[in-house]
RORO-376594 format. One line per 4 residues: number of its first residue (from 1); their letters; for each residue y, x, z of N, C-alpha, C, O. Coordinates in steps of 0.05 Angstrom, whole numbers. Layout:
! residues N
NUM> A> Y X Z Y X Z Y X Z Y X Z  ...
***
This chain:
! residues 385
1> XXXX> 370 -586 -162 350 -581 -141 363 -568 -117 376 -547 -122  362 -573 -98 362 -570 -69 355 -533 -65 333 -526 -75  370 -513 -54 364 -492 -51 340 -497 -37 335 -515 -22  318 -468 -48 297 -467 -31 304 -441 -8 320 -424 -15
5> XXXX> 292 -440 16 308 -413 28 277 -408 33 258 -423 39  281 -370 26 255 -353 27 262 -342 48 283 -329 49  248 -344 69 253 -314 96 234 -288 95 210 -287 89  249 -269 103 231 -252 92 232 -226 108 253 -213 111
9> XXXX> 213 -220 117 204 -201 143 205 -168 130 189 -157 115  227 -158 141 233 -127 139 231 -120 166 238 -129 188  211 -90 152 218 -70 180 224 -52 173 229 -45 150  225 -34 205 232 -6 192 212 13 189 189 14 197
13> XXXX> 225 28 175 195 57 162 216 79 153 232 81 135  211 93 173 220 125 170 222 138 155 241 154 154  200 136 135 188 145 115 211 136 83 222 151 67  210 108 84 218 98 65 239 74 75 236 50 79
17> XXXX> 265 98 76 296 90 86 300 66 75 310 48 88  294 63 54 307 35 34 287 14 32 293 -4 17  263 12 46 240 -3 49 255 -33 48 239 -53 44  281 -38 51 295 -68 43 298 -77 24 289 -99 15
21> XXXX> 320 -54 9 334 -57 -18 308 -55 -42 305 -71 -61  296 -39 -38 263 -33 -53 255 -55 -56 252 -61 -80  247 -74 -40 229 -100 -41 248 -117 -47 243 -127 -69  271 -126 -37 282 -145 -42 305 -144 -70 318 -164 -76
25> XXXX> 307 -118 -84 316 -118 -111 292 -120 -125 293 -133 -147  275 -112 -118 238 -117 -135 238 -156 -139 225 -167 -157  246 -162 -129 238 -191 -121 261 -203 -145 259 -219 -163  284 -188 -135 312 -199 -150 306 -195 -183 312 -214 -197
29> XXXX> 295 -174 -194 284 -166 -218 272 -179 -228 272 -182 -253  259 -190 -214 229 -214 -232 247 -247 -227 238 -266 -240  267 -251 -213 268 -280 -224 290 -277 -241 308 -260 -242  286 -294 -252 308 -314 -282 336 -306 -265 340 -304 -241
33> XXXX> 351 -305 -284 379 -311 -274 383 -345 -269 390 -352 -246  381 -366 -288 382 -378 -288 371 -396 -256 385 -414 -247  350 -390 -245 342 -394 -226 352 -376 -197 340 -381 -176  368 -361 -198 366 -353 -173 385 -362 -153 387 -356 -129
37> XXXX> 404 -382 -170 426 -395 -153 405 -423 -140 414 -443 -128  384 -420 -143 368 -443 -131 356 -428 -104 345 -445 -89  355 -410 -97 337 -397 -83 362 -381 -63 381 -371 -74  357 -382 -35 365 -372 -20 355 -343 -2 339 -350 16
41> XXXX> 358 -325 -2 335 -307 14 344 -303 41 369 -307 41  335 -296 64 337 -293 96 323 -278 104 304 -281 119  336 -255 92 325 -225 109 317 -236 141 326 -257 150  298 -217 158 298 -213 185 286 -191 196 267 -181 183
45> XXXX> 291 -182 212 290 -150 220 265 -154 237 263 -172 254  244 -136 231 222 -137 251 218 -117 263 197 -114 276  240 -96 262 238 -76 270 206 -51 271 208 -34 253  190 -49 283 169 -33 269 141 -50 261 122 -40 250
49> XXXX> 144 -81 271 130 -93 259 103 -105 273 83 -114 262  110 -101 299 88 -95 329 82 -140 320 97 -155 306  52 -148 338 54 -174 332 70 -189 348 68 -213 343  88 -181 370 111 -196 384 133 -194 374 148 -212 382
53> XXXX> 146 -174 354 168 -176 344 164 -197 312 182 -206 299  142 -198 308 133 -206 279 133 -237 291 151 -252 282  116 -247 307 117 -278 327 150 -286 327 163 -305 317  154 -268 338 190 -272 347 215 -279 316 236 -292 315
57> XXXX> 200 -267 295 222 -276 278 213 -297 264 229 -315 261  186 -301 252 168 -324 249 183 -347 257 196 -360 241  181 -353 292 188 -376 299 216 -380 296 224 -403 295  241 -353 293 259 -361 285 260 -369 256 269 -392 253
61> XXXX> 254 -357 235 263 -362 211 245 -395 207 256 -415 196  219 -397 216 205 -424 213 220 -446 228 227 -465 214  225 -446 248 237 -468 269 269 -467 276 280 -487 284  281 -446 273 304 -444 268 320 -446 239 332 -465 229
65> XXXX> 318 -424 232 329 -430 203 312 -450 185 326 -466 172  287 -453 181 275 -475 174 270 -470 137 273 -485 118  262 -447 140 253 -438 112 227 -454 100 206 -463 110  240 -452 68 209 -469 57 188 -452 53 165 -461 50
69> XXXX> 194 -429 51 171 -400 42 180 -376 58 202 -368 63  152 -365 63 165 -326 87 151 -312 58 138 -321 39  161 -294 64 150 -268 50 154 -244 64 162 -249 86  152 -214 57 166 -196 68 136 -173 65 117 -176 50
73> XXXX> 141 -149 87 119 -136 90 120 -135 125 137 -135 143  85 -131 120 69 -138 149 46 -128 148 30 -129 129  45 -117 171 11 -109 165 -12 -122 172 -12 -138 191  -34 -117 158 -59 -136 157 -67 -142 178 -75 -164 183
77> XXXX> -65 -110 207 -76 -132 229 -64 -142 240 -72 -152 261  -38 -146 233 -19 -160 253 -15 -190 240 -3 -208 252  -27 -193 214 -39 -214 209 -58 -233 214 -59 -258 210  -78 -214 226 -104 -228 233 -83 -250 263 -84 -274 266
81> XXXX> -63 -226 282 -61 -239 297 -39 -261 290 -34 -273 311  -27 -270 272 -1 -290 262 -16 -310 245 -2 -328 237  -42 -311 238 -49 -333 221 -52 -363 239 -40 -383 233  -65 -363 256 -59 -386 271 -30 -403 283 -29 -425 293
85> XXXX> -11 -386 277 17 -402 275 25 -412 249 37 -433 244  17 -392 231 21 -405 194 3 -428 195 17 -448 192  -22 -435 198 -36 -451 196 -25 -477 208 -28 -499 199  -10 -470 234 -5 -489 253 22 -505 241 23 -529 239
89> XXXX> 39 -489 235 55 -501 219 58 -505 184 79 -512 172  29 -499 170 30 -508 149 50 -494 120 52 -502 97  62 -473 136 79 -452 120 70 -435 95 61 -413 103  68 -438 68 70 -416 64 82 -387 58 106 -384 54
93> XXXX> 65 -365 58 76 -341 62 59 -328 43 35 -333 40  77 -305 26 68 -282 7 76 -257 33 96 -251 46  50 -248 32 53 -224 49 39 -205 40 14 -203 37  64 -185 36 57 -157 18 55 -125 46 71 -121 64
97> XXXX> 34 -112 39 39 -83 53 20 -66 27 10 -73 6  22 -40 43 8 -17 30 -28 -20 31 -41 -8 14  -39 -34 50 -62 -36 57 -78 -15 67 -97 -8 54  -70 -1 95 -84 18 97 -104 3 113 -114 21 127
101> XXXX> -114 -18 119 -130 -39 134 -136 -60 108 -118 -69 94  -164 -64 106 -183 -74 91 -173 -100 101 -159 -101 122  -180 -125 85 -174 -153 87 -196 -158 101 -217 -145 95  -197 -177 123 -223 -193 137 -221 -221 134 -203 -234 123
105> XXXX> -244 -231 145 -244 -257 141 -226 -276 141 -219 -293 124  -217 -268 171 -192 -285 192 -180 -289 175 -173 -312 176  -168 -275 152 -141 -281 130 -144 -298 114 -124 -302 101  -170 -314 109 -169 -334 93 -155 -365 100 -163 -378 120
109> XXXX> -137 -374 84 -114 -397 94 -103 -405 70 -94 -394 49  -105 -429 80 -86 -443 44 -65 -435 43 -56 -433 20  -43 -426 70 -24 -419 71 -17 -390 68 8 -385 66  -32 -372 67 -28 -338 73 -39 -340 47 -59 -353 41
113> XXXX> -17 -320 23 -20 -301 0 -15 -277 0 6 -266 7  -39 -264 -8 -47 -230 -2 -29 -219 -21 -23 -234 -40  -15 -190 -19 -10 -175 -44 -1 -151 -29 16 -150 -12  -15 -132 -37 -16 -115 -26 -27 -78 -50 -36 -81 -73
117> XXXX> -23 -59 -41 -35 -32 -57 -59 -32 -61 -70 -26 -83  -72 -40 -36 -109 -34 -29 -108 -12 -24 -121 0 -41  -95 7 -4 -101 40 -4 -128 33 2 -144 43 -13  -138 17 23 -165 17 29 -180 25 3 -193 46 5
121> XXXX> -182 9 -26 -198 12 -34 -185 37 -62 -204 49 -72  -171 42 -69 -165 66 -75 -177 92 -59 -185 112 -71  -177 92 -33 -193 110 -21 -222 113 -26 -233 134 -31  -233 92 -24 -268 92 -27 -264 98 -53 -279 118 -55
125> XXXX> -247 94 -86 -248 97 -108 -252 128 -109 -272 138 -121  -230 148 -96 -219 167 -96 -253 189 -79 -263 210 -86  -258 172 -59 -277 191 -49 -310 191 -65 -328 208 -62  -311 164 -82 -336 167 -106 -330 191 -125 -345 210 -132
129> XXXX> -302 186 -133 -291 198 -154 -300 240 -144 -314 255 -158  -288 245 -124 -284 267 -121 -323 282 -113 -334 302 -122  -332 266 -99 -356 266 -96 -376 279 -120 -388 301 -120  -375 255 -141 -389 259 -168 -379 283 -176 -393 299 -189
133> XXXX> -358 287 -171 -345 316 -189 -353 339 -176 -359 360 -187  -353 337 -149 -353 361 -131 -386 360 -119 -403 376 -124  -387 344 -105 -415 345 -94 -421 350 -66 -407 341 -48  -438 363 -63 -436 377 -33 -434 353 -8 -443 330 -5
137> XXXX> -419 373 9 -408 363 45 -378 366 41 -366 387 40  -370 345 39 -337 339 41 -334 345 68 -349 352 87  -307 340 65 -281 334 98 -267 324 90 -259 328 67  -255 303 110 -234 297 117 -214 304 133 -220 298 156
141> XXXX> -190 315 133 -172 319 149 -151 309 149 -136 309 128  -141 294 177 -113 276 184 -113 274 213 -128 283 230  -91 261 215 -73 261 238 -83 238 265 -98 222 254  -81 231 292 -92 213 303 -75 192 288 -87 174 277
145> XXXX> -46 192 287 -36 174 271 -46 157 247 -47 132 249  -52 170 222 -65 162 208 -92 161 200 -102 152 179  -103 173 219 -135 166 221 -145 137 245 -167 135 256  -120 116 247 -125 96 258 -136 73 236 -155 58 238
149> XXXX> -118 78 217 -129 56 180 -165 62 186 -180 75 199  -163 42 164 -191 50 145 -193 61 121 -213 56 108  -175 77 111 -170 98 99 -196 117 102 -212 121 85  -197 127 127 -216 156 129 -246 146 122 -264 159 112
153> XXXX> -245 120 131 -275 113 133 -288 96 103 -312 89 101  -270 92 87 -270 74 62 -271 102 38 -286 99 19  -257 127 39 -258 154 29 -291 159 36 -308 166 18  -297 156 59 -323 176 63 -343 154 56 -363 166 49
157> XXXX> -346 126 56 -370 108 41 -368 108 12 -383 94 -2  -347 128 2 -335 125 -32 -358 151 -39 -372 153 -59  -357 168 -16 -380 203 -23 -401 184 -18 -418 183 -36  -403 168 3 -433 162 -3 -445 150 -22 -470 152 -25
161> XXXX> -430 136 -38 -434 117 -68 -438 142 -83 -449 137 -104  -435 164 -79 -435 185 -104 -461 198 -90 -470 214 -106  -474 197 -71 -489 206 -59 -488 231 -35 -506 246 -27  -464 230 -28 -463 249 4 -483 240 14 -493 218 10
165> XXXX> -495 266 36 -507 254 62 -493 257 89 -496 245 110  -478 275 82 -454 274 102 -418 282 101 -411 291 80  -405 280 113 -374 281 110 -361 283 134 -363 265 151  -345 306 139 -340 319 165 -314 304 165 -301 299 145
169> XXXX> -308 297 194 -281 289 197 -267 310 217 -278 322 236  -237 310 207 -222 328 232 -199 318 237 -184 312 219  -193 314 265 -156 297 262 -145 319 282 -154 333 300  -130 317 275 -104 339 297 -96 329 313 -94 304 312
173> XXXX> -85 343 336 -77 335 372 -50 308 359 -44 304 335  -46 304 367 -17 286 387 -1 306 400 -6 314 422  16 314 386 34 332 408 60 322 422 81 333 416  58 310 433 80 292 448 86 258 424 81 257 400
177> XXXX> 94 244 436 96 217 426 106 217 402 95 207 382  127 229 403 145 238 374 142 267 369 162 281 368  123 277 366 120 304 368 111 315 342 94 301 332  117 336 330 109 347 298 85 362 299 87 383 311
181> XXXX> 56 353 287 33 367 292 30 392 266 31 389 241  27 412 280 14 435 270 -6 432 249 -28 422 255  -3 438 228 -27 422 201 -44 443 201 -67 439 193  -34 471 210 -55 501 211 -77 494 213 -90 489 193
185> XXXX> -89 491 240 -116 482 251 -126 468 222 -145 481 214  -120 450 208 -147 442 185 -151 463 163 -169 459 147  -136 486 161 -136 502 140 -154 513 159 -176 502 157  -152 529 177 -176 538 193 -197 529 195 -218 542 193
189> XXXX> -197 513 197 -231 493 203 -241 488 169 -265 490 162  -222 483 153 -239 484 129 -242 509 126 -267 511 127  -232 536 123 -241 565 115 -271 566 135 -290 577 125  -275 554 164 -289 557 172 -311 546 156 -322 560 139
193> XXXX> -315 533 158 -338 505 143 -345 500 116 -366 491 106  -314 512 104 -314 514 69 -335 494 62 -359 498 57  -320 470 64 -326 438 56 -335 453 21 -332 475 12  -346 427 11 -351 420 -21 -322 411 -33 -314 417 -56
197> XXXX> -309 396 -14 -276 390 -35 -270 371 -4 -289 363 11  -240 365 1 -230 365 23 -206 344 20 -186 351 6  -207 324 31 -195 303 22 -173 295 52 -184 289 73  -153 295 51 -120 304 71 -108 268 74 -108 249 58
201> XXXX> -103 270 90 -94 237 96 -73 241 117 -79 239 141  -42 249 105 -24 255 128 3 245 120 4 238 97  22 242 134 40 221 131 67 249 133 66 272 141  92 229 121 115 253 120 115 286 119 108 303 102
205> XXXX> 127 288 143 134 323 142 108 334 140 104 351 123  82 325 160 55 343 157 47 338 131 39 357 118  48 321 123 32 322 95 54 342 76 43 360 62  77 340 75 90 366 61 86 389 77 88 408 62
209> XXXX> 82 397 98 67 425 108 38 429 106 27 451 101  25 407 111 1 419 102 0 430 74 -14 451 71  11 421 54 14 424 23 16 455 21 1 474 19  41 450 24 52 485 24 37 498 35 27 515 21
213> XXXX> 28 498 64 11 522 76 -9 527 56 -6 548 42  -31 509 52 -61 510 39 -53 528 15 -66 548 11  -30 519 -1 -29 530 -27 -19 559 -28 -18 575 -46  -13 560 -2 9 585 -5 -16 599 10 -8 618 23
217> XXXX> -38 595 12 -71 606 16 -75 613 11 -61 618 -9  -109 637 17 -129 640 -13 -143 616 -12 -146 606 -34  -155 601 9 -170 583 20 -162 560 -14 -182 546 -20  -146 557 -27 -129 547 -38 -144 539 -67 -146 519 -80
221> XXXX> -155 575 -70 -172 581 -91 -205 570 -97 -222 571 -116  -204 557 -70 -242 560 -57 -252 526 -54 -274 513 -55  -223 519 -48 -239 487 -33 -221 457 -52 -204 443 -43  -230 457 -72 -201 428 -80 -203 410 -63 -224 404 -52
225> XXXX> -178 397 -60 -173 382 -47 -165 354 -67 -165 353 -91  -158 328 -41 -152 309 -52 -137 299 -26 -145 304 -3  -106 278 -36 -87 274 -19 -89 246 -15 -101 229 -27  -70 246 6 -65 210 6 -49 204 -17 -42 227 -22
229> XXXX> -38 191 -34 -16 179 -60 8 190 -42 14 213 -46  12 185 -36 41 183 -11 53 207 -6 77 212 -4  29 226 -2 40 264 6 45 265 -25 58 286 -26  42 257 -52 54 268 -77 67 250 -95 62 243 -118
233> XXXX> 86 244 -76 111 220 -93 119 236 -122 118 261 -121  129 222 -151 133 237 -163 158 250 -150 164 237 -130  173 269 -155 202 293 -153 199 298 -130 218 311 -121  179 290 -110 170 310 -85 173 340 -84 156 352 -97
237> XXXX> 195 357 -69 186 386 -81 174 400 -68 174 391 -45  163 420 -69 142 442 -52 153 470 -60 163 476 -81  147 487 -34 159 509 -43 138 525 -46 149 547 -45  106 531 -50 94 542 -64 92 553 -85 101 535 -99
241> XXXX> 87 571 -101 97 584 -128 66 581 -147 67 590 -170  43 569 -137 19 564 -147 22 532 -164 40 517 -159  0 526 -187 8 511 -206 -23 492 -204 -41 495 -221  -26 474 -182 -47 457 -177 -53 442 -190 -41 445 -211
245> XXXX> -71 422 -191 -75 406 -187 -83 386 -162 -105 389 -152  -65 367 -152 -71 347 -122 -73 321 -133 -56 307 -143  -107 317 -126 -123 291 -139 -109 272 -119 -109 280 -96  -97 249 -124 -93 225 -114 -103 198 -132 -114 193 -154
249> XXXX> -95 183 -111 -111 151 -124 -92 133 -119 -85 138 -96  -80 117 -126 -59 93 -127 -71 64 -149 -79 65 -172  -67 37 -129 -76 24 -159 -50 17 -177 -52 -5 -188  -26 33 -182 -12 33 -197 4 56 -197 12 67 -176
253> XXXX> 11 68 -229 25 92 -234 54 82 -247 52 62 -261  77 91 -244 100 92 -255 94 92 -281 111 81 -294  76 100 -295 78 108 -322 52 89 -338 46 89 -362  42 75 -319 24 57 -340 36 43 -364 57 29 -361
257> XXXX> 24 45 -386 29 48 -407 21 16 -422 6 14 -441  36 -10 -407 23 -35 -408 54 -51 -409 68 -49 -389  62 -65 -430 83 -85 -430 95 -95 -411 119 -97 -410  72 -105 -386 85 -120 -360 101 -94 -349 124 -96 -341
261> XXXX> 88 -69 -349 107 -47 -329 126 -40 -341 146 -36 -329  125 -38 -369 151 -26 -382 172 -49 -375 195 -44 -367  164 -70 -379 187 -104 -367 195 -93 -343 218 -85 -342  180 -91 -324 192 -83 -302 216 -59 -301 241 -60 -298
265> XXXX> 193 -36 -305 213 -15 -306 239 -17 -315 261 -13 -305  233 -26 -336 262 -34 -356 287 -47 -342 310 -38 -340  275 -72 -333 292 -93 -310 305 -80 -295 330 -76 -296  282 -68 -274 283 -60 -247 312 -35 -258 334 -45 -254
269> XXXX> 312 -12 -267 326 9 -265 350 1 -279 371 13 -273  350 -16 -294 376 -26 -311 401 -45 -288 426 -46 -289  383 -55 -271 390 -75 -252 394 -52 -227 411 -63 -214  390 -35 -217 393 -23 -204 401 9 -203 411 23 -185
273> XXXX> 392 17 -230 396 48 -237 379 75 -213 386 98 -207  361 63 -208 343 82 -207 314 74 -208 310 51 -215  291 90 -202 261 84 -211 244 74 -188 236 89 -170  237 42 -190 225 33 -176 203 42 -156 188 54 -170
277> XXXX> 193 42 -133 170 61 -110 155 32 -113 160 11 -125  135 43 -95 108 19 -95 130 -11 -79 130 -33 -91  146 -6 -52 162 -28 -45 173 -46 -68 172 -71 -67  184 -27 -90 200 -44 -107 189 -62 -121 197 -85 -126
281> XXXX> 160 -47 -130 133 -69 -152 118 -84 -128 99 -94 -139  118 -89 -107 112 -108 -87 134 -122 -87 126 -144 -77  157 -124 -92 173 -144 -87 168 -158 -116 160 -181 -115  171 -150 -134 171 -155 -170 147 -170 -166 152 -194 -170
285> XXXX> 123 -167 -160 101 -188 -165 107 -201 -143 95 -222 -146  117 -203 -124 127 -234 -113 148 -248 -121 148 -272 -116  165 -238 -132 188 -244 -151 175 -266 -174 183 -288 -178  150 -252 -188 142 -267 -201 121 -284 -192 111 -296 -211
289> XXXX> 110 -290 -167 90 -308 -156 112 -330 -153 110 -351 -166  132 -328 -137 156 -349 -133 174 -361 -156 188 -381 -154  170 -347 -176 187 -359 -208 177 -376 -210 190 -397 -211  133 -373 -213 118 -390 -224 109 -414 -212 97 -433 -223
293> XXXX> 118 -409 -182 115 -431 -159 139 -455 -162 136 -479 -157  158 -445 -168 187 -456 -166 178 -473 -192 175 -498 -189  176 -462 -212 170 -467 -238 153 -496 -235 161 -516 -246  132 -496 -222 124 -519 -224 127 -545 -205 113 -565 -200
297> XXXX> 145 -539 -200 154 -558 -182 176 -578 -202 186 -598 -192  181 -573 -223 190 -589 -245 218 -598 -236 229 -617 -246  231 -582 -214 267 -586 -210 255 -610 -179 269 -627 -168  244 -608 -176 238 -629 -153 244 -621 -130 249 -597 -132
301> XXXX> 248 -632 -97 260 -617 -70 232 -599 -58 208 -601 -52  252 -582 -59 233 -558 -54 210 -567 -17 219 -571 5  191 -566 -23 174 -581 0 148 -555 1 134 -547 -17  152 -548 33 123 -533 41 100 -532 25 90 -512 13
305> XXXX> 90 -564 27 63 -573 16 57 -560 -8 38 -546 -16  94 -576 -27 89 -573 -53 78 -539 -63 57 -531 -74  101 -528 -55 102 -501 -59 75 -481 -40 69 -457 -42  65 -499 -25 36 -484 -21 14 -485 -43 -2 -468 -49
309> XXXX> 18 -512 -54 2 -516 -82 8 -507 -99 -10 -496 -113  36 -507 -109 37 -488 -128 31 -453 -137 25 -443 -159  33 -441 -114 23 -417 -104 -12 -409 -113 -24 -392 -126  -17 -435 -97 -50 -432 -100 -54 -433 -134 -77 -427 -138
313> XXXX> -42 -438 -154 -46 -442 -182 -39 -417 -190 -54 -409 -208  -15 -398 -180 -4 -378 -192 -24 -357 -196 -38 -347 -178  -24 -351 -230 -44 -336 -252 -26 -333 -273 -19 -345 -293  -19 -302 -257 3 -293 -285 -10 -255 -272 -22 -245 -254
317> XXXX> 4 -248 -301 -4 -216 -301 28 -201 -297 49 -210 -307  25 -175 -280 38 -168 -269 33 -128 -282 14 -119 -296  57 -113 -270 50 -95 -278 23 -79 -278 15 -63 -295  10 -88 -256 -20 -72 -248 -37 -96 -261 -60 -101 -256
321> XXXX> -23 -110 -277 -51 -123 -281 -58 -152 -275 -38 -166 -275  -76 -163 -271 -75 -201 -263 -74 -196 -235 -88 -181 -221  -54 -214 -227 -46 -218 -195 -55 -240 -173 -42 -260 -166  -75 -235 -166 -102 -249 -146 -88 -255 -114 -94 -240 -95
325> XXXX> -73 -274 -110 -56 -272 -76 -69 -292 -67 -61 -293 -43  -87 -310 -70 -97 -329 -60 -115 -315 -37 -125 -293 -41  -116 -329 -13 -143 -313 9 -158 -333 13 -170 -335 34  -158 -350 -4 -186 -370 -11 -196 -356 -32 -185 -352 -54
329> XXXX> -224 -346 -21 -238 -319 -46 -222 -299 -52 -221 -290 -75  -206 -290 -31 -187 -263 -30 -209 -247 -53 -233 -247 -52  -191 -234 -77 -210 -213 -89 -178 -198 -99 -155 -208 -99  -186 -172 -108 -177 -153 -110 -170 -135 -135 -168 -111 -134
333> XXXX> -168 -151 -157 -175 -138 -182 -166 -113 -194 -180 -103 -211  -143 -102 -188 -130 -84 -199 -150 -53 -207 -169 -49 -192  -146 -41 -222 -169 -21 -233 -149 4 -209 -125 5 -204  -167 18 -202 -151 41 -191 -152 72 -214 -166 82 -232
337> XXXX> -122 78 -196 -116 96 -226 -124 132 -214 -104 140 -202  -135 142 -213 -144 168 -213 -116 184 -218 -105 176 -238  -102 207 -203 -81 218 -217 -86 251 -208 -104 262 -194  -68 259 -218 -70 292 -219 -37 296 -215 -18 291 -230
341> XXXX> -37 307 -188 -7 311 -181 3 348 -192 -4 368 -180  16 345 -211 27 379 -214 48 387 -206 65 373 -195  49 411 -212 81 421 -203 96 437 -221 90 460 -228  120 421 -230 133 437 -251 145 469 -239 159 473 -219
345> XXXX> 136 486 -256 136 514 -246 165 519 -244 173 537 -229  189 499 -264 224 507 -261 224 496 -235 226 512 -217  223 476 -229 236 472 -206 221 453 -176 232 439 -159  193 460 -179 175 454 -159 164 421 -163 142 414 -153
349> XXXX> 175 409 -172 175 382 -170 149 380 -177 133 396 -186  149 352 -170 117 338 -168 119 323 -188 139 310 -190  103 321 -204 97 301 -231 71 296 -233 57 315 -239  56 263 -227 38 252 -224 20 240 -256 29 220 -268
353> XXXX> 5 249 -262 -9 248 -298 -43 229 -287 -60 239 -272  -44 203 -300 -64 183 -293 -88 207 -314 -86 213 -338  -105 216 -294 -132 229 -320 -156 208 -317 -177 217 -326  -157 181 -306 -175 167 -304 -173 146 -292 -161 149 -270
357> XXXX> -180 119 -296 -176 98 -284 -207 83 -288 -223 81 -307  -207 73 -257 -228 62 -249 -235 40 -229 -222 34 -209  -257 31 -236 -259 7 -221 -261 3 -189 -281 16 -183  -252 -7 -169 -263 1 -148 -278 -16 -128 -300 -6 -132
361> XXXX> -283 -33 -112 -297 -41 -96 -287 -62 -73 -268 -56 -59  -298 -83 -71 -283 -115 -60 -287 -98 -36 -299 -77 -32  -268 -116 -17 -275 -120 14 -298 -132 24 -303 -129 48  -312 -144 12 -334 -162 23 -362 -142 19 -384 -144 30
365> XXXX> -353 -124 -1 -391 -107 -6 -401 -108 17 -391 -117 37  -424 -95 11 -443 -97 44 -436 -69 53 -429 -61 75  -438 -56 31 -430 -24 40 -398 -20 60 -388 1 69  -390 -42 61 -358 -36 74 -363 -48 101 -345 -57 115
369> XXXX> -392 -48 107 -392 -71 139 -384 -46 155 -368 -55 172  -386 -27 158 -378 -12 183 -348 -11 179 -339 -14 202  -329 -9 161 -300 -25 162 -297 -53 172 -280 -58 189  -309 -68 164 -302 -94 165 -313 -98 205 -308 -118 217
373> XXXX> -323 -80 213 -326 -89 239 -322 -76 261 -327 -82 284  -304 -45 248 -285 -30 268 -266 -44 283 -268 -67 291  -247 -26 287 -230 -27 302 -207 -34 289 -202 -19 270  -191 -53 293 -162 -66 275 -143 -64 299 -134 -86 305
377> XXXX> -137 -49 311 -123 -52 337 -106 -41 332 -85 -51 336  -108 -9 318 -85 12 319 -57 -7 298 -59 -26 283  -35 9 309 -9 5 304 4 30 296 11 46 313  8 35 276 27 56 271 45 45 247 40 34 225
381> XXXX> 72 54 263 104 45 246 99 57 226 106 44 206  88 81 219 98 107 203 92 89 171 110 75 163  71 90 158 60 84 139 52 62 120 61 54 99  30 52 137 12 28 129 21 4 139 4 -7 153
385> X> 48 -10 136 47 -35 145 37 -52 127 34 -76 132
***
């Protein structure tokens, strides 16, 4: 069989230096050995992922290099604006991000396959969750940066499923373009307000200073909180000397306790020698969407068409569970996992323990129309592509 060549859209993220090697050894892990001398891959740099640099490698890797399949990570709204060129040229593409932007209509295409975290809906899971437990008048506090997602607003329709009547939001200044914001101001405003439980949505260094400040509080004692997944990677360290608990939501834990993840895990660290991040299990379930695509093509020349149909069939289970990439009836199945981030008292580190897993909520509910008809405009490199 005729090499198939995959192109595949990397950017950069500050955050997560290896955001290449992560996805594209994730990918390397799930196919056959036997098969991978069939398959060609074609990195391309999209640099932060804006929709002119994303257009720009598109038409190279499509019309230049002349790939039979894209993949890579991209973000959803920079999707909404690239589906009319996939369509136009009939391409398919597995396109994986973190999902801090809810899926819309526009994304439905024979050619575009979803795979993605759903922070969107881990958040609404996370803000029912904390709700029922706590009760009251929540808050939200984050950054203008990351209060561009639907993150903040998918968290606060999650209190209203538990029955909030209201949910205070607070975002902090912009202090110059590249500028490091002061996390103080929300410890203030919550001592002021002394929320019911207080749910933090902050990216890198602030979200490790907000941590430390709050805890190294009394405020600390008074208000629980709940984080984005991201501020409590596991071996994250903190220099606080207090022994928390920081509620997060992810729809997958390192430690799920399910055959497909231990396969992975197993693979992945043996093949690479260290422990897979969410990049690495986004590349691994496209690894395995493309085995099963290749797979049925029965050794035949690898063809667009073919391999768009084959795609549309792919129904295989993956570490989180059965893997849904079709955006004809885009749905979302993965259960979201409830976690409890601690801190080992020797040596600060962060260790993430699942105390609940739960179901969470399509993009299409009716309750998500004030997401589904915001604002998809914002751009930020940092996080959520």
């Amino acid at each position: 069989m005729a090499k198939i060549k995959v192109g595949v859209f990397v950017p950069y993220s500050g955050i997560y230096r290896n955001l290449r090697s992560d996805f594209l050894n994730g990918i390397d892990a799930a196919i056959p050995e036997a098969l991978k001398k069939d398959i060609l891959f074609q990195p391309e740099f999209i640099q932060t992922g804006s929709t002119k640099q994303v257009e720009d490698a598109f038409r190279k890797l499509v019309l230049f290099e002349s790939v039979d399949l894209l993949t890579g990570i991209v973000s959803t709204s920079i999707l909404a604006n690239l589906i009319q060129s996939i369509n136009t040229e009939k391409i398919p593409c597995i396109i994986n991000n973190l999902g801090g932007y809810m899926p819309i209509e526009r994304l439905s295409s024979p050619y575009l396959f979803y795979n993605s975290m759903h922070l969107w809906k881990s958040e609404w899971a996370i803000g029912k969750w904390m709700q029922n437990k706590f009760g009251g008048i929540p808050a939200i506090g984050s950054h203008i940066y990351d209060s561009g997602y639907n993150m903040h607003e998918c968290f606060r329709i999650g209190t209203v499923a538990s029955g909030a009547d209201e949910c205070r939001l607070h975002i902090l200044k912009l202090e110059g373009l590249q500028g490091f914001a002061d996390t103080a101001p929300l410890i203030e405003i919550f001592k002021y307000e002394e929320p019911s439980h207080a749910h933090i949505i902050l990216s890198s260094k602030e979200g490790t200073e907000f941590i430390n400040k709050f805890y190294s509080d009394a405020i600390a004692d008074k208000i629980p909180i709940s984080v984005s997944p991201f501020m409590v990677n596991d071996d994250d360290i903190f220099d606080f000397n207090k022994s928390p608990e920081i509620i997060n939501a992810l729809s997958w834990d390192y430690n799920i306790n399910n055959s497909e993840n231990v396969r992975f895990k197993n693979d992945y660290e043996q093949a690479f020698g260290t422990k897979p991040n969410v990049f690495g299990l986004l590349g691994y379930e496209t690894g395995l969407a493309i085995t099963q695509a290749i797979d049925k093509l029965n050794n035949g020349r690898p063809d667009k068409n073919k391999l768009t149909e084959a795609l549309s069939q792919t129904d295989m289970n993956g570490p989180r569970g059965k893997i849904a990439i079709s955006t004809i009836d885009l749905n979302t199945p993965q259960p979201i996992y409830i976690r409890s981030a601690k801190i080992d008292g020797n040596n600060r580190q962060i260790k993430n323990e699942v105390i609940d897993v739960v179901n969470g909520i399509e993009w299409n509910d009716k309750t998500l129309a004030s997401v589904r008809h915001g604002n998809h405009s914002w751009q930020n490199p940092y996080l959520c592509v």
